[in-house]
mmCIF file of the N, C-alpha and C atoms, coordinates in Angstrom:
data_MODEL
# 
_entry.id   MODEL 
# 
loop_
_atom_site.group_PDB 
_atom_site.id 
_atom_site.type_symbol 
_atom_site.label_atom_id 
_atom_site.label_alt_id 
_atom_site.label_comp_id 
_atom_site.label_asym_id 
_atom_site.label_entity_id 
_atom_site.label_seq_id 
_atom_site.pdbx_PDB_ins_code 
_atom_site.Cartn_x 
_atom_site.Cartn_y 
_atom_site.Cartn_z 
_atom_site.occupancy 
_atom_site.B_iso_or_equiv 
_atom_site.pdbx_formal_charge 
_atom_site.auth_seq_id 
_atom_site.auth_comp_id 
_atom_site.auth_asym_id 
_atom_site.auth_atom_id 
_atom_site.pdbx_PDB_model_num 
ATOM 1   N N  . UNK A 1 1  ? -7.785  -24.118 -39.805 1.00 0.00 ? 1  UNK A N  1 
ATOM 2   C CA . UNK A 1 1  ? -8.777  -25.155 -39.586 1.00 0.00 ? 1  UNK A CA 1 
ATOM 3   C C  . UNK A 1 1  ? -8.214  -26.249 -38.672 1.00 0.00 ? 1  UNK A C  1 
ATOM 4   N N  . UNK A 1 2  ? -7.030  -26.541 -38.940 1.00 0.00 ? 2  UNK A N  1 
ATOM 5   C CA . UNK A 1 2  ? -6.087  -27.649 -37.979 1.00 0.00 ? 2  UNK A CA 1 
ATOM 6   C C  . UNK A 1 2  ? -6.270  -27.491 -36.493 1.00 0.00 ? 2  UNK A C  1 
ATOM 7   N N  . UNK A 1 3  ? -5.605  -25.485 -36.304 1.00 0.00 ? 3  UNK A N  1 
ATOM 8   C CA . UNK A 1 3  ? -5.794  -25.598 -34.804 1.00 0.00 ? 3  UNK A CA 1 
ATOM 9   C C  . UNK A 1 3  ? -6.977  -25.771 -34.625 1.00 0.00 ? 3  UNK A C  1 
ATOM 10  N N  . UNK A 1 4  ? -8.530  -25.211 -34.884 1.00 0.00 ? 4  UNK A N  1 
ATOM 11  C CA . UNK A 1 4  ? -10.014 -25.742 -34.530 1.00 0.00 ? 4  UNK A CA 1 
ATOM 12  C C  . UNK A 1 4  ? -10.133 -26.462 -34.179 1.00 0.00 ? 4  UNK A C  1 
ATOM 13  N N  . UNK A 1 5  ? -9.880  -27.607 -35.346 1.00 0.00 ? 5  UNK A N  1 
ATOM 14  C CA . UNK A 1 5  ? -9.585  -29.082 -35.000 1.00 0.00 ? 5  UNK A CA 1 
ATOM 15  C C  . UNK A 1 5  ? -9.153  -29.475 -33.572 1.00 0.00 ? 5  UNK A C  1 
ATOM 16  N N  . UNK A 1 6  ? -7.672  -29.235 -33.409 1.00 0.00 ? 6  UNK A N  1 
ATOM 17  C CA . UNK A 1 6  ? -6.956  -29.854 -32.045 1.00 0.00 ? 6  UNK A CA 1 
ATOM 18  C C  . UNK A 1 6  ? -7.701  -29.136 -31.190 1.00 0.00 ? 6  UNK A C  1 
ATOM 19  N N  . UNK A 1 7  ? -8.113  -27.680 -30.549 1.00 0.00 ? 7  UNK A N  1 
ATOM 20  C CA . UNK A 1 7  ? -9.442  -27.457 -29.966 1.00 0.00 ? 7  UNK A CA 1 
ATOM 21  C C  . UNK A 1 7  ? -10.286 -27.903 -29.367 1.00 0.00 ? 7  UNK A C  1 
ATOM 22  N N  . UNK A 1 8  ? -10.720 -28.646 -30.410 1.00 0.00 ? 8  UNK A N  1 
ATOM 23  C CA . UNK A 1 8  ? -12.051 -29.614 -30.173 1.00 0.00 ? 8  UNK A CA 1 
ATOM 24  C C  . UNK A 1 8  ? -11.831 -30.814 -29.501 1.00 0.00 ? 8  UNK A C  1 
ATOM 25  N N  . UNK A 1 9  ? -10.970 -31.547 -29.964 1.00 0.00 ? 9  UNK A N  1 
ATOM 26  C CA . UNK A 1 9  ? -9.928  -32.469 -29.281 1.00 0.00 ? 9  UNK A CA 1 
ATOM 27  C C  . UNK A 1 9  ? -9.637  -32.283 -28.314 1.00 0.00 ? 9  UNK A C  1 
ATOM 28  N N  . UNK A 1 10 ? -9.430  -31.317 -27.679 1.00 0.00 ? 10 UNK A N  1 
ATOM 29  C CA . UNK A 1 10 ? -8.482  -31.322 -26.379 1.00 0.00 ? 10 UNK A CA 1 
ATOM 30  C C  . UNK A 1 10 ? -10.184 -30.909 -25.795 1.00 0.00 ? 10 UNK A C  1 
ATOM 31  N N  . UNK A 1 11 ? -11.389 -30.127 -26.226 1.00 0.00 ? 11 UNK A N  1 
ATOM 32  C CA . UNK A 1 11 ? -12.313 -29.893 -25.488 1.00 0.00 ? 11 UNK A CA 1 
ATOM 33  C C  . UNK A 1 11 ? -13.068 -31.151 -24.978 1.00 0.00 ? 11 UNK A C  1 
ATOM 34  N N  . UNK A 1 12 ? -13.112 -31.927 -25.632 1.00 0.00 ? 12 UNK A N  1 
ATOM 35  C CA . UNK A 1 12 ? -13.851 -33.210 -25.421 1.00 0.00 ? 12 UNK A CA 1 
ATOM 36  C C  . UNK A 1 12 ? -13.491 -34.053 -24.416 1.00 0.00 ? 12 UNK A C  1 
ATOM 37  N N  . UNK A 1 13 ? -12.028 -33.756 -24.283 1.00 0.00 ? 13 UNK A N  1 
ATOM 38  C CA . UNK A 1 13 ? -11.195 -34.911 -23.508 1.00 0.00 ? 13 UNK A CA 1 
ATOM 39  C C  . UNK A 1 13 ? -11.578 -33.908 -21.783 1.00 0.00 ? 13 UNK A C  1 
ATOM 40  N N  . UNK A 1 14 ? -11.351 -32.840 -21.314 1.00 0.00 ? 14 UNK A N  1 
ATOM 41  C CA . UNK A 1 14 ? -11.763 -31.858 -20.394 1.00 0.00 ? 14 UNK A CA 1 
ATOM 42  C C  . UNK A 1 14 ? -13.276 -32.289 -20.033 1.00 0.00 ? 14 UNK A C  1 
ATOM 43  N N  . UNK A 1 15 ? -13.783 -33.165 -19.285 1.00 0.00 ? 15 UNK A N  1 
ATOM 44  C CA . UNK A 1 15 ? -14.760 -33.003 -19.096 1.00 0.00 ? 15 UNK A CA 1 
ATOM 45  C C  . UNK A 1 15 ? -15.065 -32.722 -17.797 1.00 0.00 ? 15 UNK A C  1 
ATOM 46  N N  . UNK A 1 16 ? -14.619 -31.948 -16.987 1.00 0.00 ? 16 UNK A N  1 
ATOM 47  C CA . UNK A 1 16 ? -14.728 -31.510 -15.431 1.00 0.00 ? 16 UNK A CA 1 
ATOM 48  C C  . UNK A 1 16 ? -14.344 -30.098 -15.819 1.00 0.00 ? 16 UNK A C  1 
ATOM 49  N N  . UNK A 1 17 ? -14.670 -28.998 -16.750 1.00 0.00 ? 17 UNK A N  1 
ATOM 50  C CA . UNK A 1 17 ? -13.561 -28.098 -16.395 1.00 0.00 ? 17 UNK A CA 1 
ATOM 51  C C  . UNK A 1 17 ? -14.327 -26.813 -15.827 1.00 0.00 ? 17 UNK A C  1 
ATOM 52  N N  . UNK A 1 18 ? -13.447 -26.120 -14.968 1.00 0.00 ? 18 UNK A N  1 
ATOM 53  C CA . UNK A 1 18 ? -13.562 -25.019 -14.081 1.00 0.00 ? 18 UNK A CA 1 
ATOM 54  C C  . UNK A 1 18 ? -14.095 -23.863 -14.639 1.00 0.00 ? 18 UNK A C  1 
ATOM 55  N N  . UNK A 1 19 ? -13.699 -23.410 -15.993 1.00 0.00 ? 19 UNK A N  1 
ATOM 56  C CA . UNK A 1 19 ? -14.212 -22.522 -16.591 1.00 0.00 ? 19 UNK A CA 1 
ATOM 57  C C  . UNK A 1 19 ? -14.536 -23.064 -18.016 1.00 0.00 ? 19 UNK A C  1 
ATOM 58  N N  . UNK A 1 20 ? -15.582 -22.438 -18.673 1.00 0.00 ? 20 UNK A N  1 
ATOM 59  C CA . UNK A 1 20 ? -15.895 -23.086 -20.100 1.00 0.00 ? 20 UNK A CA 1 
ATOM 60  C C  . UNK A 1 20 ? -16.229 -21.770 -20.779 1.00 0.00 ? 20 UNK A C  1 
ATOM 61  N N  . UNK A 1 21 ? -15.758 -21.463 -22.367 1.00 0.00 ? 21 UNK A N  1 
ATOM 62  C CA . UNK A 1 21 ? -16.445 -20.144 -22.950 1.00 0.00 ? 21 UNK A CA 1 
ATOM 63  C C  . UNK A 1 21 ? -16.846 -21.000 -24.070 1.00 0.00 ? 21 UNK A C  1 
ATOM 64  N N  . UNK A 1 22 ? -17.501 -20.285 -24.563 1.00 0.00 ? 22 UNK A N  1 
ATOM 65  C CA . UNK A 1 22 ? -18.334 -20.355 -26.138 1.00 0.00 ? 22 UNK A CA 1 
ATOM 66  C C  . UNK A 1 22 ? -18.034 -19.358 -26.965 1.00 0.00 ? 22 UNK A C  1 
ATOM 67  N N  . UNK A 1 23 ? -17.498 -18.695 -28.263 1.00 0.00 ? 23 UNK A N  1 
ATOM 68  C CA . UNK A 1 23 ? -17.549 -17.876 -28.757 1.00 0.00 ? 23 UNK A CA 1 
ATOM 69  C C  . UNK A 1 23 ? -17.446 -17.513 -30.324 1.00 0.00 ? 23 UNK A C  1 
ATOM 70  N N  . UNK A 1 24 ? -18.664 -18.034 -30.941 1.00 0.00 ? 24 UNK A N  1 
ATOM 71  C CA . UNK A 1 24 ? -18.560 -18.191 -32.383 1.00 0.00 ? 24 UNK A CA 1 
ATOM 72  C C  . UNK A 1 24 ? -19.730 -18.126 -33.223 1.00 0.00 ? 24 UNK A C  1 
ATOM 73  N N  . UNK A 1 25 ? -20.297 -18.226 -33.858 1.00 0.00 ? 25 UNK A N  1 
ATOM 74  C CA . UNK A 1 25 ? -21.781 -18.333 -35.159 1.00 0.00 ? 25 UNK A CA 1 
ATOM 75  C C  . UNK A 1 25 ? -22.046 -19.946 -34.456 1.00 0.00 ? 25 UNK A C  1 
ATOM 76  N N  . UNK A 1 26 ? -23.362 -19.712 -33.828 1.00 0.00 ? 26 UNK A N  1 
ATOM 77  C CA . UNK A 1 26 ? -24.187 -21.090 -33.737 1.00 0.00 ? 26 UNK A CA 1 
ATOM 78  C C  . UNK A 1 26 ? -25.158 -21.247 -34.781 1.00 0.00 ? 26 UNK A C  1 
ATOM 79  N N  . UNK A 1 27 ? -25.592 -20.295 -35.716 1.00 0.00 ? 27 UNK A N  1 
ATOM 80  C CA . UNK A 1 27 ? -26.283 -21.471 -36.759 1.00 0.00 ? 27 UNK A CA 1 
ATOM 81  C C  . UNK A 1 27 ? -26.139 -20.422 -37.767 1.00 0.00 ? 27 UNK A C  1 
ATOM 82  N N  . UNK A 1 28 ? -26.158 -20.738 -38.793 1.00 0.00 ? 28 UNK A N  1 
ATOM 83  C CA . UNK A 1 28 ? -26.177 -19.477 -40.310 1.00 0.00 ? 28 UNK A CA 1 
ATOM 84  C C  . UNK A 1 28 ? -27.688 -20.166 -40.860 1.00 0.00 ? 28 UNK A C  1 
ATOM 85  N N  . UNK A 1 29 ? -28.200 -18.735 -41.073 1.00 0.00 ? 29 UNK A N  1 
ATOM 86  C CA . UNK A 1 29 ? -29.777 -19.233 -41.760 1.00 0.00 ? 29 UNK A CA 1 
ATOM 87  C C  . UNK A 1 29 ? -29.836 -18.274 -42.939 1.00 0.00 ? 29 UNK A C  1 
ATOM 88  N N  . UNK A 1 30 ? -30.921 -18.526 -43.932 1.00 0.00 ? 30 UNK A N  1 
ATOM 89  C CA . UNK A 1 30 ? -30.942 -17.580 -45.286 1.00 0.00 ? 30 UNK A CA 1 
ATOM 90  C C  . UNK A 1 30 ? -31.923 -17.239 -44.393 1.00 0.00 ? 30 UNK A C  1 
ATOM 91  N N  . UNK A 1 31 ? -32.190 -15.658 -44.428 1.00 0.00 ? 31 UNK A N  1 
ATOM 92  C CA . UNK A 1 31 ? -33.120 -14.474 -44.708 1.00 0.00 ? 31 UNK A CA 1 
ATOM 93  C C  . UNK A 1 31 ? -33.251 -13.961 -46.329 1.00 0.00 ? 31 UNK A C  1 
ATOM 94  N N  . UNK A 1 32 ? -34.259 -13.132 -46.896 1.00 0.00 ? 32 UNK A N  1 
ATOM 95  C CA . UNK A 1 32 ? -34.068 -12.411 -47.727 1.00 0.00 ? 32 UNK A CA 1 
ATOM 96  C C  . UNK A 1 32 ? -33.214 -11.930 -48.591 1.00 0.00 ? 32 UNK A C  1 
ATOM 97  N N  . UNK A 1 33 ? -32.385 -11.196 -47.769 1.00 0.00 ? 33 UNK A N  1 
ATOM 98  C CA . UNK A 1 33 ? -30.791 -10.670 -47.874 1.00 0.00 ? 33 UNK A CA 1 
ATOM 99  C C  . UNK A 1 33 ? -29.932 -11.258 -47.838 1.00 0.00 ? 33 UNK A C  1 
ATOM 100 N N  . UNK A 1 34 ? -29.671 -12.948 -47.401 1.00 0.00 ? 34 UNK A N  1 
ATOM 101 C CA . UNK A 1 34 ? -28.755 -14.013 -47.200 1.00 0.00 ? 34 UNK A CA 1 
ATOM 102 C C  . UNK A 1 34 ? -27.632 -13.201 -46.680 1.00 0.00 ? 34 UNK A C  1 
ATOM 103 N N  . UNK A 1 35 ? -27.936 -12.760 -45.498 1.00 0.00 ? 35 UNK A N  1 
ATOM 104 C CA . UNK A 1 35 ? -26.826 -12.204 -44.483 1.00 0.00 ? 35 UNK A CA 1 
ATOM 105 C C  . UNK A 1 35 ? -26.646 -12.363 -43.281 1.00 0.00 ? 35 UNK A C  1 
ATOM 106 N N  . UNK A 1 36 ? -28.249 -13.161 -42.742 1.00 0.00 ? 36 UNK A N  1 
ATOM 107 C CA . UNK A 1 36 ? -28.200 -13.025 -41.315 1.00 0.00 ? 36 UNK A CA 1 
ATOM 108 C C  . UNK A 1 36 ? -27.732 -14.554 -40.541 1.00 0.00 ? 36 UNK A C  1 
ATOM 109 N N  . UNK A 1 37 ? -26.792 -14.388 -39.413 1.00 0.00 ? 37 UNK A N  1 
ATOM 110 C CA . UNK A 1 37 ? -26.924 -15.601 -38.623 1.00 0.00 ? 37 UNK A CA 1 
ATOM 111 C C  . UNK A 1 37 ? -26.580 -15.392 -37.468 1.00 0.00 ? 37 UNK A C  1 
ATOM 112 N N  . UNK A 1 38 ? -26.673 -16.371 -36.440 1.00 0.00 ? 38 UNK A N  1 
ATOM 113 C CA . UNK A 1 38 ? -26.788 -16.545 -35.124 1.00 0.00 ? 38 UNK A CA 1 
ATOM 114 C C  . UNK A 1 38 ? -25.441 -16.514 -34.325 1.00 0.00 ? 38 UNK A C  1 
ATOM 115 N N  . UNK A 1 39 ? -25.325 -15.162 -33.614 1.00 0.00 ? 39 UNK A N  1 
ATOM 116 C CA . UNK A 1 39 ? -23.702 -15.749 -32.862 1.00 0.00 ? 39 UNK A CA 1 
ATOM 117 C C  . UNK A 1 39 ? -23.941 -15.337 -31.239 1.00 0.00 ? 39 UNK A C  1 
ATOM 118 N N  . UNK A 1 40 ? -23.242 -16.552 -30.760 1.00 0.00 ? 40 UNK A N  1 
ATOM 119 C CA . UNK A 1 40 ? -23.293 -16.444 -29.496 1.00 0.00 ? 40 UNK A CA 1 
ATOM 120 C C  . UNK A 1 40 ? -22.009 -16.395 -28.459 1.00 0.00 ? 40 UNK A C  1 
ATOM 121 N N  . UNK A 1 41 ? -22.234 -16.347 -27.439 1.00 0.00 ? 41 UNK A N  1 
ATOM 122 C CA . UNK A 1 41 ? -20.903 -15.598 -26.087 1.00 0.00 ? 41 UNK A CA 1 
ATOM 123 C C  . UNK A 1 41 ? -21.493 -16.127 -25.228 1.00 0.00 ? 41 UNK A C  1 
ATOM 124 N N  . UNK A 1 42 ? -20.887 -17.041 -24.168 1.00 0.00 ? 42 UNK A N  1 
ATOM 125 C CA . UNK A 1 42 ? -20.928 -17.735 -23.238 1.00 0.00 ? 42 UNK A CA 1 
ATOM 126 C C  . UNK A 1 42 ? -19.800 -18.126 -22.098 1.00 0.00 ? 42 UNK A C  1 
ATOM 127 N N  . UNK A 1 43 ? -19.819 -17.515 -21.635 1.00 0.00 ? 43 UNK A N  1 
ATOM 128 C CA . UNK A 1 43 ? -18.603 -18.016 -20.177 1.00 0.00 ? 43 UNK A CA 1 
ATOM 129 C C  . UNK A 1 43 ? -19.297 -18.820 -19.150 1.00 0.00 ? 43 UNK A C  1 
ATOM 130 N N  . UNK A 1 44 ? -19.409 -20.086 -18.529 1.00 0.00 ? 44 UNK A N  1 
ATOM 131 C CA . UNK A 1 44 ? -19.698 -20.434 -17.680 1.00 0.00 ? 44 UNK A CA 1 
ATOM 132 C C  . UNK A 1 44 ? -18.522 -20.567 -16.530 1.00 0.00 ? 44 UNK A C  1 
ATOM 133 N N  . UNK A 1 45 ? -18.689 -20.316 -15.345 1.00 0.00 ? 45 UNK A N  1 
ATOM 134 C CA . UNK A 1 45 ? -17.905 -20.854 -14.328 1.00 0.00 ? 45 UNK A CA 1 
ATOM 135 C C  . UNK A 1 45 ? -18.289 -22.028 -12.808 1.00 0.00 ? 45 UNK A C  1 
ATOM 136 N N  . UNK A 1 46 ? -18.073 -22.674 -12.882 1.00 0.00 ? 46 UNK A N  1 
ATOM 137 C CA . UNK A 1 46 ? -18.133 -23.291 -11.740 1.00 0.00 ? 46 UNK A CA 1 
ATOM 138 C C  . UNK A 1 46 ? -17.863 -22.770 -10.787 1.00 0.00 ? 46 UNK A C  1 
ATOM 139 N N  . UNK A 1 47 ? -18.990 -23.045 -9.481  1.00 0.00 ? 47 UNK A N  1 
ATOM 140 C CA . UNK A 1 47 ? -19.866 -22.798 -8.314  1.00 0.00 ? 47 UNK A CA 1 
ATOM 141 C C  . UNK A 1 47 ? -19.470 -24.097 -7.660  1.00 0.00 ? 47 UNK A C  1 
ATOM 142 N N  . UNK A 1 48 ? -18.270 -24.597 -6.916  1.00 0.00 ? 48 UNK A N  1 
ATOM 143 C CA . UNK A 1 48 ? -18.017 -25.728 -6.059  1.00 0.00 ? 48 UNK A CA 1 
ATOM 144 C C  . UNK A 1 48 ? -19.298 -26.110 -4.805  1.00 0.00 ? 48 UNK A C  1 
ATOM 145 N N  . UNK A 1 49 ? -19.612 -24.647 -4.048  1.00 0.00 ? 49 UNK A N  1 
ATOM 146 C CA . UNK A 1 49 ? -20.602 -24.847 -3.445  1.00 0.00 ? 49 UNK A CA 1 
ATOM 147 C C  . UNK A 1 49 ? -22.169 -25.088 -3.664  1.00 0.00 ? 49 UNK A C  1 
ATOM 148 N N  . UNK A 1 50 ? -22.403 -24.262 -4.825  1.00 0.00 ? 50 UNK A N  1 
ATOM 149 C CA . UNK A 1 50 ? -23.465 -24.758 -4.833  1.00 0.00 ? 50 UNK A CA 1 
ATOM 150 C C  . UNK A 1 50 ? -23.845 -26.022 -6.214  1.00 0.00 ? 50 UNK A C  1 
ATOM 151 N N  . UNK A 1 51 ? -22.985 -26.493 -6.567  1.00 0.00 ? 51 UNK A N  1 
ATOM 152 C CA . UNK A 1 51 ? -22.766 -27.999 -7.013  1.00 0.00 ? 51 UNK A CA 1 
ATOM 153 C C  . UNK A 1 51 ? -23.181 -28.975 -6.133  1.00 0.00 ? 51 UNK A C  1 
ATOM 154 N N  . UNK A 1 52 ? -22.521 -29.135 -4.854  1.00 0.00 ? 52 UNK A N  1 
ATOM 155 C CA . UNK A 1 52 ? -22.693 -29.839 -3.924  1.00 0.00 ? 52 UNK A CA 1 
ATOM 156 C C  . UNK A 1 52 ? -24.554 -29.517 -3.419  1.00 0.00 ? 52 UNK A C  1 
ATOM 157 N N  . UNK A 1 53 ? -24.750 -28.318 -3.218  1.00 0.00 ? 53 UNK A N  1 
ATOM 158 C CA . UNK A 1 53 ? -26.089 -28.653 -3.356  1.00 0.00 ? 53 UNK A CA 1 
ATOM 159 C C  . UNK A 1 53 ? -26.997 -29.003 -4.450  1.00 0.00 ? 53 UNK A C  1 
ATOM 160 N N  . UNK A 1 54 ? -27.007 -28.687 -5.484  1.00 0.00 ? 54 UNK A N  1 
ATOM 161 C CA . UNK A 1 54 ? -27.873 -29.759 -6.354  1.00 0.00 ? 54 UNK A CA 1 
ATOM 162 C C  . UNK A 1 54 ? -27.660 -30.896 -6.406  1.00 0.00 ? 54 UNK A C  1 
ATOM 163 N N  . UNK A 1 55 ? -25.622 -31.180 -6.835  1.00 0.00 ? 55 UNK A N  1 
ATOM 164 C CA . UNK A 1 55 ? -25.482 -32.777 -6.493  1.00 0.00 ? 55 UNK A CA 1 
ATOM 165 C C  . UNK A 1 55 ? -26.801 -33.506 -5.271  1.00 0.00 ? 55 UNK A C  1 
ATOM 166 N N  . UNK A 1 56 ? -26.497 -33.191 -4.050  1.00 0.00 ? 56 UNK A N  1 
ATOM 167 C CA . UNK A 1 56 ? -27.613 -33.497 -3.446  1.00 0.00 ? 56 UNK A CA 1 
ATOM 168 C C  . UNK A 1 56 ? -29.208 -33.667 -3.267  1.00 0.00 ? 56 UNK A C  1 
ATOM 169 N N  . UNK A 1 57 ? -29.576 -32.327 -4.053  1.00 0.00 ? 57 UNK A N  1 
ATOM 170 C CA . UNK A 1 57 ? -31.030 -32.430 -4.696  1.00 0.00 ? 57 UNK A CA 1 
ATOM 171 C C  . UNK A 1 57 ? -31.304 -33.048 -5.550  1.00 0.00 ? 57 UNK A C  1 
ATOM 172 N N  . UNK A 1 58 ? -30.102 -33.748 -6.879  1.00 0.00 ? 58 UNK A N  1 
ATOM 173 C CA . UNK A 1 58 ? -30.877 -34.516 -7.862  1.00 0.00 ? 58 UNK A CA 1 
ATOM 174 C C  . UNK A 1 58 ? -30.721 -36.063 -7.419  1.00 0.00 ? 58 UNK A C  1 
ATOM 175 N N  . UNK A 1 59 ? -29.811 -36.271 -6.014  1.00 0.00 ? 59 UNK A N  1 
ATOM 176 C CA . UNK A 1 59 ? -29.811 -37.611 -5.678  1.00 0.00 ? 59 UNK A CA 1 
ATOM 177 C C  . UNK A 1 59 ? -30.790 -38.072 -4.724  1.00 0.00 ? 59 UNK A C  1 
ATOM 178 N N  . UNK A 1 60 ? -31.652 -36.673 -3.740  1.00 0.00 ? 60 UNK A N  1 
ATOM 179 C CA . UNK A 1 60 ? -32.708 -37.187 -3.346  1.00 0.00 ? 60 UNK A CA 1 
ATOM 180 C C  . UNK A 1 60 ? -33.730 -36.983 -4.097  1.00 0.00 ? 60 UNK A C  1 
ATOM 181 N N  . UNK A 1 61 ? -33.577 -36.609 -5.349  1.00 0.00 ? 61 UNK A N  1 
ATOM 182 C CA . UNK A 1 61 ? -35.237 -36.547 -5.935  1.00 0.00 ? 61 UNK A CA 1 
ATOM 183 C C  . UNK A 1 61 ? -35.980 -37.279 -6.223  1.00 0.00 ? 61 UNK A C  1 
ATOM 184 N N  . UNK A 1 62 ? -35.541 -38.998 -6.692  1.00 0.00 ? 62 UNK A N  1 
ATOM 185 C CA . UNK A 1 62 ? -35.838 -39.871 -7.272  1.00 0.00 ? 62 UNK A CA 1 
ATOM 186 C C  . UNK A 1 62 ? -37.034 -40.032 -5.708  1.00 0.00 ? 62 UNK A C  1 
ATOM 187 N N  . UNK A 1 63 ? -36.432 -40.206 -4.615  1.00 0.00 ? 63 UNK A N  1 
ATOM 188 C CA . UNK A 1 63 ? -37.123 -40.879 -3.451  1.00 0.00 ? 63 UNK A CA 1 
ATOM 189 C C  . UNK A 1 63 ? -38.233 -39.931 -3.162  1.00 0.00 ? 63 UNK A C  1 
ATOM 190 N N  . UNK A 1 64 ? -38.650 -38.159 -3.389  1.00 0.00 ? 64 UNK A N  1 
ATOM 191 C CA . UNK A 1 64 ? -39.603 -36.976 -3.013  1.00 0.00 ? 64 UNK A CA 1 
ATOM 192 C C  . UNK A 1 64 ? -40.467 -37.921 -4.412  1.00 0.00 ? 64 UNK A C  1 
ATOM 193 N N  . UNK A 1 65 ? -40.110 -37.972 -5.795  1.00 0.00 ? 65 UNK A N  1 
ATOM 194 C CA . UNK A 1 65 ? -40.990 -38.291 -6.596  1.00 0.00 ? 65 UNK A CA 1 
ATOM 195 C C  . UNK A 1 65 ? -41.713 -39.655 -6.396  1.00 0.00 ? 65 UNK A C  1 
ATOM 196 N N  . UNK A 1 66 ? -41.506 -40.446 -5.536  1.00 0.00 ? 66 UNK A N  1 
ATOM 197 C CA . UNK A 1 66 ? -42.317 -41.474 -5.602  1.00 0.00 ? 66 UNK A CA 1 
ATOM 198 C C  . UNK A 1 66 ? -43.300 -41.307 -3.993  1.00 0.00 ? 66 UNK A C  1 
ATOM 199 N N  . UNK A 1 67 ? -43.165 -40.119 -3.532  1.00 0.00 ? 67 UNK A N  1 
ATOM 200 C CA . UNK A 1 67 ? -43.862 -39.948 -2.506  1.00 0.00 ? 67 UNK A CA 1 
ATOM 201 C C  . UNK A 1 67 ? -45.335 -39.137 -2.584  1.00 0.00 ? 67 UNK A C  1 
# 
């Protein structure tokens, strides 16, 4: 449980990072059978180039929406 802990800690403090995974039970629910729950897998990676283009699209959007 400790290392989890430091984990989490060190994830929070990373907030730019290059690669990110996910890999664990996102929610436990009762069914019937009280067996079933939710697990998920996630790798994201950063796209330098096309960052720079949305960066850009969400800084001109404010000025297209008032047009």
């Amino acid at each position: 449980m400790e290392a989890r802990k430091e984990s989490q800690r060190i994830w929070v403090k990373d907030i730019k990072p290059a690669v990110e995974a996910i890999f664990g039970f996102a929610e436990a629910y009762r069914d019937p059978g009280d067996v079933r729950a939710e697990f998920q897998v996630l790798v994201a990676v950063v796209d330098y180039e096309e960052t720079k283009i949305l960066t850009a699209l969400t800084e001109y959007s404010p000025v297209s929406e008032t047009r």
